[in-house]
C-alpha positions as CSV (number, residue, x, y, z in Angstrom):
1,X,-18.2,7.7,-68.0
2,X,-17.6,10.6,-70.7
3,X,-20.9,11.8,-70.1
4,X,-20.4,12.2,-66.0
5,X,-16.8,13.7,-66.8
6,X,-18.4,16.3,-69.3
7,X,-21.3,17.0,-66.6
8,X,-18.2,17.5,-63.6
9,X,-16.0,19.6,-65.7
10,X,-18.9,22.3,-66.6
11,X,-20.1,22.3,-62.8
12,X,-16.2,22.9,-62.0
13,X,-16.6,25.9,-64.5
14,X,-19.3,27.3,-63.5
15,X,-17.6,27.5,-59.7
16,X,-14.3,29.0,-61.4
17,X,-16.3,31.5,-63.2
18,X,-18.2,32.8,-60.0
19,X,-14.9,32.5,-57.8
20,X,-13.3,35.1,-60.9
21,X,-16.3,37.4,-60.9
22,X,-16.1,37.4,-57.0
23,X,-12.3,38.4,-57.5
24,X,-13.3,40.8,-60.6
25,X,-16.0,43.2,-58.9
26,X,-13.7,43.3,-55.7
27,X,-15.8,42.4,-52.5
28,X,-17.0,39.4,-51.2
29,X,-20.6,38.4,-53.0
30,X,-23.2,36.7,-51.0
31,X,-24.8,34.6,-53.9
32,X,-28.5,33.7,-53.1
33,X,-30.4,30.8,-53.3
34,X,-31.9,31.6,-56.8
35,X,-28.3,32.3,-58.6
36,X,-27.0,29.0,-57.1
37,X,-30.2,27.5,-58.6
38,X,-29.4,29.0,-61.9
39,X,-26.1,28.3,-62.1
40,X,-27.7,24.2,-62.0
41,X,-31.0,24.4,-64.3
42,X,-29.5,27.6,-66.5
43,X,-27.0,29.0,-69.0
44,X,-25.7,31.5,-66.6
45,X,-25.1,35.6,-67.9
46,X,-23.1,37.5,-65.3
47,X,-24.1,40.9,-65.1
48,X,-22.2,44.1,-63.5
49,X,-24.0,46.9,-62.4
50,X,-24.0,50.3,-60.3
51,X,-26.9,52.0,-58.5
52,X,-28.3,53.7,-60.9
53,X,-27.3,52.3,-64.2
54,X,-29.1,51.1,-66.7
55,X,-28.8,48.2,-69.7
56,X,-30.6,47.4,-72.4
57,X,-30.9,43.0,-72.6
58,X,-31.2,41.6,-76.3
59,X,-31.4,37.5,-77.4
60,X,-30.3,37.4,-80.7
61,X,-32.7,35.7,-83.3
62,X,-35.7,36.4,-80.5
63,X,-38.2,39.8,-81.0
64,X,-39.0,41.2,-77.8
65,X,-42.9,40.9,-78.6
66,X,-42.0,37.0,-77.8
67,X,-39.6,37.5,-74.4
68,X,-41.4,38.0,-70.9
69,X,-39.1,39.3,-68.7
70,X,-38.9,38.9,-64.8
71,X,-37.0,40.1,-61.7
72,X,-36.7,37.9,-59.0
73,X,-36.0,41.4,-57.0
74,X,-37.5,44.4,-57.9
75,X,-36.2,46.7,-55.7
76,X,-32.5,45.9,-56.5
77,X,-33.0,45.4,-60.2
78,X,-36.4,46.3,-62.3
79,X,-36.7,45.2,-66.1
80,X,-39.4,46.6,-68.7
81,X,-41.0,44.7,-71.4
82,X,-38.3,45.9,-73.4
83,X,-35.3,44.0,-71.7
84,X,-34.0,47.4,-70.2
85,X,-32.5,46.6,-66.6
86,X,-32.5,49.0,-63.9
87,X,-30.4,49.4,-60.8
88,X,-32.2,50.6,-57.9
89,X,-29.8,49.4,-54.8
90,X,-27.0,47.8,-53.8
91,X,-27.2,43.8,-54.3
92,X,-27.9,40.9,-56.1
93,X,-30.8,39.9,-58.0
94,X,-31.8,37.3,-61.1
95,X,-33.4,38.2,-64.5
96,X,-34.9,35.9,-66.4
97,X,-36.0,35.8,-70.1
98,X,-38.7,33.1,-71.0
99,X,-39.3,32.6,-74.8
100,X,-40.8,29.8,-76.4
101,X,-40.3,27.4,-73.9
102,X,-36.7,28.3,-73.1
103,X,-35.2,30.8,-70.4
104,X,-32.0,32.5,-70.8
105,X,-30.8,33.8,-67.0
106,X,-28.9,36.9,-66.2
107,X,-27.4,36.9,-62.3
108,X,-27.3,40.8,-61.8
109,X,-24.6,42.4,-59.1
110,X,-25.6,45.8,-58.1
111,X,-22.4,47.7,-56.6
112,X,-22.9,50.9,-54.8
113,X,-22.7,54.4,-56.5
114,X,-19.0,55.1,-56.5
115,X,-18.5,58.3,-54.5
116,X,-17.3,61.2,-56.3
117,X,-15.4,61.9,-53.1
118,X,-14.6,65.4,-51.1
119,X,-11.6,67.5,-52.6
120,X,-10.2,70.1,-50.3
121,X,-8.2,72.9,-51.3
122,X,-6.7,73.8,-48.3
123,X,-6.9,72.9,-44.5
124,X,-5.0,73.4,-41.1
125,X,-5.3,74.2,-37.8
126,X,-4.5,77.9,-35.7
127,X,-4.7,79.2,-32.2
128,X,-6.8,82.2,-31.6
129,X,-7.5,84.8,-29.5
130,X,-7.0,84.1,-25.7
131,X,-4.5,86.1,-23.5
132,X,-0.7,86.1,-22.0
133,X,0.0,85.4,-18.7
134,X,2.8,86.7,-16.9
135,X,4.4,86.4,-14.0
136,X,6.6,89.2,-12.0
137,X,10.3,88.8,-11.9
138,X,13.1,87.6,-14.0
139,X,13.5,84.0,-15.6
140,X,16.7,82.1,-15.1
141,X,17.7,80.4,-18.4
142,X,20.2,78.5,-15.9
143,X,17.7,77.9,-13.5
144,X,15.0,76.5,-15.7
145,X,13.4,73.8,-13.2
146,X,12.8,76.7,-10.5
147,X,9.3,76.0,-8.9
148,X,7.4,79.5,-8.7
149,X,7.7,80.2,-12.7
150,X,8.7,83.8,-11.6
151,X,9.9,86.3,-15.1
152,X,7.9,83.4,-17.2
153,X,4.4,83.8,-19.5
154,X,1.8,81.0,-20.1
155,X,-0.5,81.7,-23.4
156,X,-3.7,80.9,-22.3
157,X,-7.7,80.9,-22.9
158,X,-7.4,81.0,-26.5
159,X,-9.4,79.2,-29.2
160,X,-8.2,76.0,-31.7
161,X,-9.6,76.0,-34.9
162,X,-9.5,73.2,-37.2
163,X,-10.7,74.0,-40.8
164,X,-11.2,73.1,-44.1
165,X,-12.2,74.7,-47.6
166,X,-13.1,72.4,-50.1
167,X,-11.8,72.9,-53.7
168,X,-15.7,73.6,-54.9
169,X,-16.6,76.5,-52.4
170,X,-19.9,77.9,-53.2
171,X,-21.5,78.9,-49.9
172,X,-19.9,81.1,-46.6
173,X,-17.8,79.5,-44.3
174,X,-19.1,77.5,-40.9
175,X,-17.9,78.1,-37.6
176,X,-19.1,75.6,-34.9
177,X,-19.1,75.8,-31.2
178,X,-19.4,72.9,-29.0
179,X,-21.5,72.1,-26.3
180,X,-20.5,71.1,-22.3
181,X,-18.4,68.3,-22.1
182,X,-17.5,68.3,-25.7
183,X,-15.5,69.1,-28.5
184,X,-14.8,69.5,-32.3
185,X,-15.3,65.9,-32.6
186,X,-18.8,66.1,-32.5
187,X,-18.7,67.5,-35.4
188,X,-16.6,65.3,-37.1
189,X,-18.4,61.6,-36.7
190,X,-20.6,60.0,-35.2
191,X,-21.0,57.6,-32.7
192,X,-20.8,54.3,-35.2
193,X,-18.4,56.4,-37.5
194,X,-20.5,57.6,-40.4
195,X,-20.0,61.1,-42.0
196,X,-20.7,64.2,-39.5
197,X,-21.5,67.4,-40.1
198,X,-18.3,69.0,-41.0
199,X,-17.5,66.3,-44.0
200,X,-21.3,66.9,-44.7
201,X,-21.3,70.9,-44.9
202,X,-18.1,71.0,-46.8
203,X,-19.5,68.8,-49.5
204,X,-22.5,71.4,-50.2
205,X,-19.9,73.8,-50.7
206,X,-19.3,75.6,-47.4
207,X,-15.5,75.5,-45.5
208,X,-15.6,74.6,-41.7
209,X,-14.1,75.8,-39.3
210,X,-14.2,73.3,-36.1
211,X,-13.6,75.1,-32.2
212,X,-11.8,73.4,-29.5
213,X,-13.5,76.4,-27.0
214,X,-11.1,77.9,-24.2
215,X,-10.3,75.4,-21.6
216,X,-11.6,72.4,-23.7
217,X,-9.5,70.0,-25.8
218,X,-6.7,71.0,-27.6
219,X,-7.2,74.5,-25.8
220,X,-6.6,73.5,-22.3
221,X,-4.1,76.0,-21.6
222,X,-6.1,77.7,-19.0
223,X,-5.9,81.1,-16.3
224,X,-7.7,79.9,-13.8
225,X,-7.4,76.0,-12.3
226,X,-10.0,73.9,-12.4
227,X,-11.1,70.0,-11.0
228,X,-11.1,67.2,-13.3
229,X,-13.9,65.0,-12.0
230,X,-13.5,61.2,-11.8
231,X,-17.4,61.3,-10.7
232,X,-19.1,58.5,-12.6
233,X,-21.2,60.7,-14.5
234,X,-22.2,59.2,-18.1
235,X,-25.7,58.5,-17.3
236,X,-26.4,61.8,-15.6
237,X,-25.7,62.9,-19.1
238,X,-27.4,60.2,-20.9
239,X,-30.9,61.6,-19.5
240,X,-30.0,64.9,-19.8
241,X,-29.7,64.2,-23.6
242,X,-32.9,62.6,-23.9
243,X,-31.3,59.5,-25.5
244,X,-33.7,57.5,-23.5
245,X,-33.5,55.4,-20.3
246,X,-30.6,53.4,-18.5
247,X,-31.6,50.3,-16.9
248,X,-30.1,47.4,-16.1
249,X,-26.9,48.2,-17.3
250,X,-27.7,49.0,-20.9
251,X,-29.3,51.9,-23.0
252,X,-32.9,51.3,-23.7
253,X,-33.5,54.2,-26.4
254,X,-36.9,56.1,-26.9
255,X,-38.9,55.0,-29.1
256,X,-38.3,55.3,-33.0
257,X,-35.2,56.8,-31.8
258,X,-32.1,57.5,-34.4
259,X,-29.3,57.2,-32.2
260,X,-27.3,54.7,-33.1
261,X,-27.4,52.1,-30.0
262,X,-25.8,49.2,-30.4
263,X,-23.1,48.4,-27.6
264,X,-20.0,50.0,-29.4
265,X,-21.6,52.9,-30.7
266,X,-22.7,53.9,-27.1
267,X,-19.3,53.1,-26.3
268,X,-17.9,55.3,-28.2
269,X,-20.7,58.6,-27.7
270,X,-19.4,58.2,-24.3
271,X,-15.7,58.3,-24.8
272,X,-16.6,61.5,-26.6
273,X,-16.8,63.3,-23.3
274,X,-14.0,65.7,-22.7
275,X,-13.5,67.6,-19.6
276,X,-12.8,71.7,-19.1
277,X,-9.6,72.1,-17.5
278,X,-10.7,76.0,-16.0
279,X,-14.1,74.4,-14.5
280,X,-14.5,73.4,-11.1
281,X,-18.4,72.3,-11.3
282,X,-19.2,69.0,-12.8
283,X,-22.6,70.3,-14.2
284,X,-21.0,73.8,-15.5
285,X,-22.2,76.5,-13.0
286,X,-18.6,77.7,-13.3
287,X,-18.5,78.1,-17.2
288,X,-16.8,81.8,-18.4
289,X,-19.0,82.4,-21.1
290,X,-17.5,85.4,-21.8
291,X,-13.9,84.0,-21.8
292,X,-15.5,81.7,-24.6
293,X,-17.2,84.3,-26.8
294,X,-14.4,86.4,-27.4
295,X,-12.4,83.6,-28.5
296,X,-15.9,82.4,-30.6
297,X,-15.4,86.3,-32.2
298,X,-12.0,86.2,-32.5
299,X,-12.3,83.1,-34.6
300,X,-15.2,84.8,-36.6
301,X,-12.7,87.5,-37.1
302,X,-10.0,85.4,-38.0
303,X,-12.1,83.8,-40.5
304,X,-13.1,87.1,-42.1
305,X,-9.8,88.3,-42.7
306,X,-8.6,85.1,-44.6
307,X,-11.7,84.7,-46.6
308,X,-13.3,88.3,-46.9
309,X,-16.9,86.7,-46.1
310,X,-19.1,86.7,-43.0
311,X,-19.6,83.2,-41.1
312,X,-22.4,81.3,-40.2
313,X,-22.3,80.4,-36.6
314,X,-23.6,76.8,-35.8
315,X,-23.8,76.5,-31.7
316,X,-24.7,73.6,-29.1
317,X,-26.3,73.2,-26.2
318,X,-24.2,75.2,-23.7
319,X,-22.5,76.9,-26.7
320,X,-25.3,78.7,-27.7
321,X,-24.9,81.0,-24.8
322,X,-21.1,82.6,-26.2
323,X,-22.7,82.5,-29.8
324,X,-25.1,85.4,-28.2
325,X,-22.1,87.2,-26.5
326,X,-19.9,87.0,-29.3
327,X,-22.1,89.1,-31.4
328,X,-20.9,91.7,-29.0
329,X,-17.4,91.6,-30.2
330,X,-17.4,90.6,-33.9
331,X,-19.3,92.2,-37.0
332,X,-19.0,89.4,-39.5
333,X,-22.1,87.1,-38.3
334,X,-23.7,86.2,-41.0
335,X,-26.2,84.4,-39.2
336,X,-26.5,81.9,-36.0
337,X,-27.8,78.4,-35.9
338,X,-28.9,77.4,-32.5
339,X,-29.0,73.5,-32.0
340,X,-30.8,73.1,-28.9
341,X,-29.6,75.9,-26.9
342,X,-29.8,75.7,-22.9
343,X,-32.0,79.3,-23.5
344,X,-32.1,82.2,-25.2
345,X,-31.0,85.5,-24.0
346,X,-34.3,87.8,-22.0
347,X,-35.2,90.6,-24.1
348,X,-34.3,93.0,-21.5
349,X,-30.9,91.8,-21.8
350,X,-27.5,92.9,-23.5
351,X,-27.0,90.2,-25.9
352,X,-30.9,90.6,-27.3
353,X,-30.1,94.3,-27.7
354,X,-27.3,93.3,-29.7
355,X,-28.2,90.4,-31.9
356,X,-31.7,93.2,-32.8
357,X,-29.2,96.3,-33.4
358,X,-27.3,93.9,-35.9
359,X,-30.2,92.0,-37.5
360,X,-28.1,88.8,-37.3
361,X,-31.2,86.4,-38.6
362,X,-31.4,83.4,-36.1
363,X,-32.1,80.1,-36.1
364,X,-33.5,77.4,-33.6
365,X,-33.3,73.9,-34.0
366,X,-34.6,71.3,-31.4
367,X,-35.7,67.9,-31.9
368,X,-38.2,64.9,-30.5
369,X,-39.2,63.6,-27.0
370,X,-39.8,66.9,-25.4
371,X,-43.7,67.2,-25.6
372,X,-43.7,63.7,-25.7
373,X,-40.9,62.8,-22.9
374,X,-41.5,60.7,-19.9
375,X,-42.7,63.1,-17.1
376,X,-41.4,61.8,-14.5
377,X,-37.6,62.5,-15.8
378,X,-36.2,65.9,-14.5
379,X,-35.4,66.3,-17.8
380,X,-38.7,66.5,-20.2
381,X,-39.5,69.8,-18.3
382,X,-36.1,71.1,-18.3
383,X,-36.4,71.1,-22.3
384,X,-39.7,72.2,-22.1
385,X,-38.1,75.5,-20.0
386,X,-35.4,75.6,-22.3
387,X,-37.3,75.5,-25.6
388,X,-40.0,77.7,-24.5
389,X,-37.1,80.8,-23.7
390,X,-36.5,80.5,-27.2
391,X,-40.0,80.6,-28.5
392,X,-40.6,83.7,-26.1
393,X,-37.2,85.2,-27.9
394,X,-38.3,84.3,-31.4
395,X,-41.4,86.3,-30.6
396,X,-39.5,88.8,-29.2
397,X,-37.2,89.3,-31.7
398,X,-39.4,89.0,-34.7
399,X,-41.5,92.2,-33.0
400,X,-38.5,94.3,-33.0
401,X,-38.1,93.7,-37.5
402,X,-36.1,90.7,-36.8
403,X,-35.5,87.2,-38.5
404,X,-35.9,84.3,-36.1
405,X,-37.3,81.3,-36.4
406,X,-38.0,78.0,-34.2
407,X,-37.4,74.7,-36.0
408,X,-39.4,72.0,-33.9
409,X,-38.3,69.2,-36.2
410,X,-41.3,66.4,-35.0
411,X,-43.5,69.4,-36.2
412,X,-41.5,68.7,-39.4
413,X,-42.2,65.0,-40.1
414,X,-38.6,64.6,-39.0
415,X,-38.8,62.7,-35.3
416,X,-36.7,60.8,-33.3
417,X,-33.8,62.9,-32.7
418,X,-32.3,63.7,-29.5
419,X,-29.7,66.2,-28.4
420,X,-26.9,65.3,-30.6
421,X,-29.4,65.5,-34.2
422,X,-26.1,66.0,-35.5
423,X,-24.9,62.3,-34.8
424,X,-27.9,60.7,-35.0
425,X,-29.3,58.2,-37.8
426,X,-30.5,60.8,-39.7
427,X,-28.2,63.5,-39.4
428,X,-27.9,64.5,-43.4
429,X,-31.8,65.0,-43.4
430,X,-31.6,67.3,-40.6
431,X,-28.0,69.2,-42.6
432,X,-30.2,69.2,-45.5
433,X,-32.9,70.7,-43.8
434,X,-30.4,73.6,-42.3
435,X,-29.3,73.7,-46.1
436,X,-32.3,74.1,-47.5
């Protein structure tokens, strides 16, 4: 009877003990198969680790020349023939040391790296450029509600910049432009809500500074009146962004695709959508994309006079088109990186004689299923036209002394990105790449 007592009250403390070290390292453990077998045959060593640490194992009264030591998984936890245990990931794993007929057992939990986190010094939001609208006659302070808005202004057209500057600024400050039917956001996240660019960049030392264009999220003061359409649209766009193919209901990506696809991330890409209040075409024939660079350079500007330093200008899609212009209004481009421009500007054009006079160095960045799309979507050759206007400017360009370049990133060893690199799977490869 003692003997069963004695054998219940150490199985009750070896469950109290892993119920404590679940409660000491703070997250729910999932303790495998080969710790609860431990925890039966074996004396029982918990052991506390983080990625990347490392501890040196000892048996007292044993020499290491006698101890073979073992990992039941080597790519959470290595040990050497010395005892010394390794972190590699996040997990759990079991070492055993077998001496003399005995094993002693260590059940190793590997917690992630604690982040060193992102310090900013300063951040805020501002209103930029843009115009005042005014209309004839004299305003009423008694007759407020009056219909025609006669002696009254509306500010309009203007810019919204969000920004940040870390605390440990070492590189020049970003400015990015959205593309069509987007905003800052997209900078911000991603679709299943890891780290975007902005939290990204500012962590290798730049500040950001995140648009809202004219017309567009939390600049939709506007001079002219456009049509919010309630068209059922989101897989016109899905194609267009070579995220793969809708059928049956459901997004069937392209192969060894990195966009994040399960059901709520898709969800949530789409809810990303934001509508221009000054448009009036639902596949932007209408956009100003002058109205747009002059707030882009006005921001630039802006920028420059807080900081004293030149920006680099990161465009999208249908903002690469302003990011051209702008260079027309502004003299503190440091440089412009082009993700996936609709084009690039003829080199008979304004823009081109610009961009050359001011030896702004430029660069393209497009990514997978273009070469290799499915033919028979409108889109593969769209991006094929697309891509090739900015090969033909590169060349261009580069003939006239200039610094261009066109990043094909599959021609890179980096594949499966679609439009939005900069949300996708691996979007810190493709920042580190720009970095780099």
């Amino acid at each position: 009877m003692k003997q069963k007592k004695s054998k219940l009250m150490y199985m009750w403390s070896k469950i109290v003990l892993v119920c404590v070290l679940l409660l000491f390292v703070g997250q729910a453990i999932s303790v495998p198969a080969s710790i609860s077998a431990a925890v039966k045959n074996n004396d029982l060593i918990w052991l506390n680790l983080t990625v990347g640490q490392s501890k040196l194992l000892k048996i007292s009264g044993v020499t290491n020349k006698k101890i073979k030591w073992s990992s039941s998984k080597k790519s959470i936890v290595e040990v050497n023939k010395n005892g010394k245990v390794s972190a590699k990931k996040e997990g759990n794993a079991v070492i055993t040391a077998s001496f003399t007929g005995k094993k002693l057992t260590w059940a190793v939990v590997v917690n992630r790296k604690a982040s060193t986190g992102l310090k900013i010094a300063e951040q805020g939001i501002f209103s930029v450029g843009g115009t005042i609208k005014a209309s004839e006659g004299v305003f009423n302070p008694e007759d407020q509600w009056e219909e025609t808005g006669k002696g009254q202004t509306s500010h309009v057209d203007h810019a919204n910049v969000l920004y940040q500057r870390p605390e440990n600024e070492t590189g020049l400050p970003m400015v990015f432009l959205h593309g069509y039917g987007q905003s800052r956001m997209g900078w911000m996240t991603t679709p299943d809500g890891r780290e975007g660019w902005s939290n990204i960049f500012l962590k290798k030392g730049h500040s950001v500074y995140l648009i809202d264009e004219p017309r567009r999220g939390e600049a939709g003061m506007t001079s002219v009146s456009g049509e919010i359409s309630t068209k059922t649209l989101d897989q016109r766009w899905y194609t267009q962004f070579r995220i793969g193919r809708w059928e049956n209901g459901k997004s069937v990506v392209n192969k060894n695709s990195q966009f994040p696809n399960d059901d709520k991330s898709v969800d949530q890409f789409f809810r990303q959508m934001t509508p221009d209040t000054g448009m009036k075409s639902d596949m932007g024939a209408d956009y100003d994309n002058e109205i747009v660079a002059k707030a882009l350079a006005a921001t630039i500007d802006e920028v420059y006079k807080r900081t004293g330093k030149n920006s680099i200008v990161v465009t999208h899609s249908q903002g690469g088109g302003p990011g051209w212009t702008a260079a027309g209004y502004t003299d503190h481009i440091a440089s412009i990186i082009a993700i996936e421009p609709g084009g690039a500007p003829g080199a008979d054009s304004a823009d081109f004689k610009t961009v050359t006079d001011k030896k702004i160095p430029i660069t393209f960045y497009f990514g997978d299923y273009i070469d290799n799309g499915n033919p028979k979507i409108q889109a593969t050759q769209m991006w094929q036209m697309m891509r090739k206007a900015c090969y033909d400017f590169a060349d261009a360009y580069t003939a006239k002394g200039g610094n261009c370049k066109v990043v094909d990133l599959p021609k890179e060893g980096i594949t499966g990105n679609d439009h939005f690199m900069f949300q996708d799977l691996n979007n810190d490869v493709i920042a580190d790449h720009i970095e780099n």
